[in-house]
C-alpha positions as CSV (number, residue, x, y, z in Angstrom):
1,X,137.5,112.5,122.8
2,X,134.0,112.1,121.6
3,X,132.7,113.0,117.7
4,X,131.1,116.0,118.6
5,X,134.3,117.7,119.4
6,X,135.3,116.7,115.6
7,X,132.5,116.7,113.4
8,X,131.6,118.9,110.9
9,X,128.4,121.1,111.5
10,X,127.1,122.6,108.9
11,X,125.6,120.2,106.8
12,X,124.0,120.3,103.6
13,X,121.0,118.0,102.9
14,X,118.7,117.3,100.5
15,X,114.9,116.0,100.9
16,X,113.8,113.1,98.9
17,X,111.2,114.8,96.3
18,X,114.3,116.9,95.1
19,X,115.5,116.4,91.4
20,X,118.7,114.1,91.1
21,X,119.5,117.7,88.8
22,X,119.1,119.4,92.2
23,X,121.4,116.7,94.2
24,X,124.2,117.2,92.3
25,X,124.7,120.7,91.4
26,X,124.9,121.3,94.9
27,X,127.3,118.7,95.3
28,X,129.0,120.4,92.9
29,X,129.2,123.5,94.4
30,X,129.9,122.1,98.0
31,X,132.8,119.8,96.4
32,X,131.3,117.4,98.2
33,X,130.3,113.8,97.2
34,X,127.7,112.9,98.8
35,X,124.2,114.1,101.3
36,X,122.4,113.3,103.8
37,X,118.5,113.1,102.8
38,X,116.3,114.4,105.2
39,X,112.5,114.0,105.1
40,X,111.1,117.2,107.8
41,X,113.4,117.2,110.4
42,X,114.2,112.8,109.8
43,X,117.6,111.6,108.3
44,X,116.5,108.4,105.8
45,X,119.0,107.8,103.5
46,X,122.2,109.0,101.8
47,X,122.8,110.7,98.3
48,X,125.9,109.8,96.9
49,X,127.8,110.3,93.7
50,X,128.4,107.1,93.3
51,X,124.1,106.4,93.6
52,X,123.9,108.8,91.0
53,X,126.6,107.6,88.7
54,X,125.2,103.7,88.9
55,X,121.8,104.3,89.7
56,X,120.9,106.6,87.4
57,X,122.6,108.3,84.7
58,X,124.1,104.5,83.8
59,X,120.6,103.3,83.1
60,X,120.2,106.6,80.9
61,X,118.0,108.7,83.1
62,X,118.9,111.3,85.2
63,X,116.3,114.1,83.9
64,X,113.2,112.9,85.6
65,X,114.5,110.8,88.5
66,X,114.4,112.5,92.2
67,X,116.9,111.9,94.9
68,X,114.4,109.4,96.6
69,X,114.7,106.7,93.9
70,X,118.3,106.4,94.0
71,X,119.3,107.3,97.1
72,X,120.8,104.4,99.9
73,X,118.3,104.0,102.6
74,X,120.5,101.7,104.2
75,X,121.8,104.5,106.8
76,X,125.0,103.8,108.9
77,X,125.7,107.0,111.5
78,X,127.0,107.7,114.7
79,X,126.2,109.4,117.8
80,X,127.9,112.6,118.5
81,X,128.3,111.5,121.9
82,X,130.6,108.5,120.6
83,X,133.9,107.7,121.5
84,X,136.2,109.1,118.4
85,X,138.1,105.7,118.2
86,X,135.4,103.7,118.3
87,X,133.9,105.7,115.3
88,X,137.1,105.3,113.6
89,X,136.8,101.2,113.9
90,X,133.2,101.5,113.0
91,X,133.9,103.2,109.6
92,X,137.2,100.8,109.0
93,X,134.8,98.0,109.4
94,X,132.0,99.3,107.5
95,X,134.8,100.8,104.7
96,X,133.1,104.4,104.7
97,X,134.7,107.8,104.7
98,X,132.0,109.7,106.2
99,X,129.1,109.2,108.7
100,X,126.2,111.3,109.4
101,X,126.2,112.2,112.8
102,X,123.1,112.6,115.1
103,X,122.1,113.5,118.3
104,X,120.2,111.0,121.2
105,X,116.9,111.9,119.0
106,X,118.3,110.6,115.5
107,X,118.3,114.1,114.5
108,X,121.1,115.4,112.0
109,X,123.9,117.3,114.1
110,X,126.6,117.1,111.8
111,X,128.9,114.8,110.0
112,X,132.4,112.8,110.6
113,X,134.5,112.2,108.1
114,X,138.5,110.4,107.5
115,X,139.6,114.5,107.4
116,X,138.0,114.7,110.8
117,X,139.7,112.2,112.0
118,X,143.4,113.7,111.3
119,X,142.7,115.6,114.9
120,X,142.7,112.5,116.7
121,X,145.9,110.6,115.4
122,X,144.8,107.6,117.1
123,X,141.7,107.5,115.2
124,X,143.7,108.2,112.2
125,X,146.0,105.5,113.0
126,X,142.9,102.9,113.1
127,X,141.2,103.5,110.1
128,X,144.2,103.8,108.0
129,X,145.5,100.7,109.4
130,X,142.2,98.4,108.8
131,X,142.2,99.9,105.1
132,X,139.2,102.3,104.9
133,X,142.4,104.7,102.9
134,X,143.6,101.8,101.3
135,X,143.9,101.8,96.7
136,X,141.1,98.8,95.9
């Protein structure tokens, strides 16, 4: 089973030059906690609430701050044409619950997360068992 068959599509982003204000209130409203940040049709980093927590409103400024000064450029993704249980080992390994997911361009096509994985119970099997699910 590759990713594609289990990722979710529609994705939310946010571009760099948008308020940290912005960021979050739609994270809010998606019940999500975290986005992809997309520069034109580019994925270069992700938002997450974490980054905003730490980055931001602990240093006492959220107000004035856009998404691009807090955001983690370091991006870890996955192809869509990836094999499911190799993604699942990759995001044990790396300790992540979701991936962005792009196509043989790097361009955003969607996004894998631990809830994906419950329709491959293999995959589910791996990344619970190397601890990505696991109480720090």
């Amino acid at each position: 089973m590759i990713i594609e068959s289990i990722m979710s599509r529609d994705v939310q982003t946010v571009r760099p030059e948008q308020s940290l204000r912005e960021a979050a209130l739609a994270m809010r409203s998606l019940n999500i906690g975290s986005l992809p940040v997309r520069d034109h049709d580019r994925l270069v980093g992700m938002l997450t609430d974490r980054d905003i927590v730490v980055r931001a409103v602990a240093e006492g400024d959220i107000e004035h701050r856009t998404v691009a000064e807090v955001m983690s450029p370091a991006l870890k993704y996955c192809y869509a044409s990836d094999d499911v249980d190799a993604v699942a080992r990759n995001m044990a390994s790396l300790e992540v619950r979701r991936l962005p997911v792009v196509d043989a361009d790097k361009r955003l096509v969607g996004m894998v997360s631990l809830a994906n994985m419950v329709h491959s119970e293999r995959a589910a099997a791996t990344v619970m068992a190397q601890g990505v699910a696991t109480p720090h």
